[in-house]
C-alpha positions in Angstrom: 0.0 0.0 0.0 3.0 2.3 0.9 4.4 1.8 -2.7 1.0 2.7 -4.4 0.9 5.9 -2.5 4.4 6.7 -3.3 3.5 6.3 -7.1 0.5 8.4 -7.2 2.1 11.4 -5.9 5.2 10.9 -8.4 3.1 11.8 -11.6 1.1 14.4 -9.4 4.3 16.4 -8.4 6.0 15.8 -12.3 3.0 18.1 -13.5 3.0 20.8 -10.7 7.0 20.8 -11.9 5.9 20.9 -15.7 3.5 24.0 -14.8 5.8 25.6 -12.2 8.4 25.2 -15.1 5.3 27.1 -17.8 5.0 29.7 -15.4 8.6 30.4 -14.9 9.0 30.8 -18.9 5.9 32.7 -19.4 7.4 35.3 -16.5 10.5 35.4 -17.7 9.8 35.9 -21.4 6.9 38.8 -19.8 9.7 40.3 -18.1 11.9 40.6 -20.7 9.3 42.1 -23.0 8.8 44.8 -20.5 12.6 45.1 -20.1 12.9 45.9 -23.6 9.9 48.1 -24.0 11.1 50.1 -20.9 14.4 50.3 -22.6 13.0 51.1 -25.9 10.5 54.1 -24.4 14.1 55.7 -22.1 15.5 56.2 -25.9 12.2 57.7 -27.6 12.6 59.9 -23.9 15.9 61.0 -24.8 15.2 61.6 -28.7 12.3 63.8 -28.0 13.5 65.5 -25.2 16.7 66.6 -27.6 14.1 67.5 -30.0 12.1 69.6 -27.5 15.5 71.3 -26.6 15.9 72.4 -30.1 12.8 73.8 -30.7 12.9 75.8 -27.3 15.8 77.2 -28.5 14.9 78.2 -31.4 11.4 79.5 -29.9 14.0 81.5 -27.6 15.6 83.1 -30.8 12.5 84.1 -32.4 11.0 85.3 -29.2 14.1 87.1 -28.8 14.0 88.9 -32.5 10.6 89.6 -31.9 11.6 92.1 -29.2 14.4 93.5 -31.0 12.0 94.2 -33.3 9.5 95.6 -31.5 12.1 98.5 -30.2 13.2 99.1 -33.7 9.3 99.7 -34.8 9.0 102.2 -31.4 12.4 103.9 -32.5 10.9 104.4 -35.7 7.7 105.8 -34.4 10.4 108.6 -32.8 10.7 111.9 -35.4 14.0 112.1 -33.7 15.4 108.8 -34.7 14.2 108.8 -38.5 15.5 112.3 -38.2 19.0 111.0 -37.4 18.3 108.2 -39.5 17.8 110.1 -43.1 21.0 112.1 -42.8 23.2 109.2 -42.0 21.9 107.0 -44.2 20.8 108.8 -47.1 23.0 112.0 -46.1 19.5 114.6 -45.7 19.6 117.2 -43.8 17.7 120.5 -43.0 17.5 123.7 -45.4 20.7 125.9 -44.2 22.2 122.9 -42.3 25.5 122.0 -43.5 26.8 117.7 -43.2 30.2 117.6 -41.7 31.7 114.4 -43.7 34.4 112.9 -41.7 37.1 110.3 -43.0 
């Protein structure tokens, strides 16, 4: 009777091995898919994030020219500045005024 027994729980404990050893793959091959999607998403991280750098930079430069710009439109607005501006640059200047030219 002790050798029946015996036998009975041999092919009992070979399948709770064969599904321990199932469930061991199936975590391990989970695992490493979620290894290498983890993995995969840190790089598409890094990419964009250089990306996003880029763009704010240039978003910085625009911004930047914007404002220049802006001041240059106000100057121009002034009837001092485009005074000063027409007799430098196209060398105007007021009736009885004389340009002093230097070299």
């Amino acid at each position: 009777m002790a050798a029946a027994t015996a036998d009975n729980k041999m092919p009992g404990n070979a399948g709770t091995k064969r599904r321990f050893k199932l469930w061991m793959m199936f975590i391990v091959l989970f695992m490493g898919w979620a290894a290498y999607t983890i993995f995969g998403q840190m790089q598409q991280k890094n990419a964009t994030g250089i990306k996003l750098n880029a763009v704010q930079s240039q978003i910085d430069a625009s911004v930047q020219e914007t404002e220049a710009l802006k001041r240059q439109v106000e100057r121009l607005n002034d009837p001092e500045y485009i005074e000063q501006l027409a007799t430098k640059e196209q060398g105007m200047v007021k009736k009885g005024v004389q340009q002093i030219f230097s070299d």
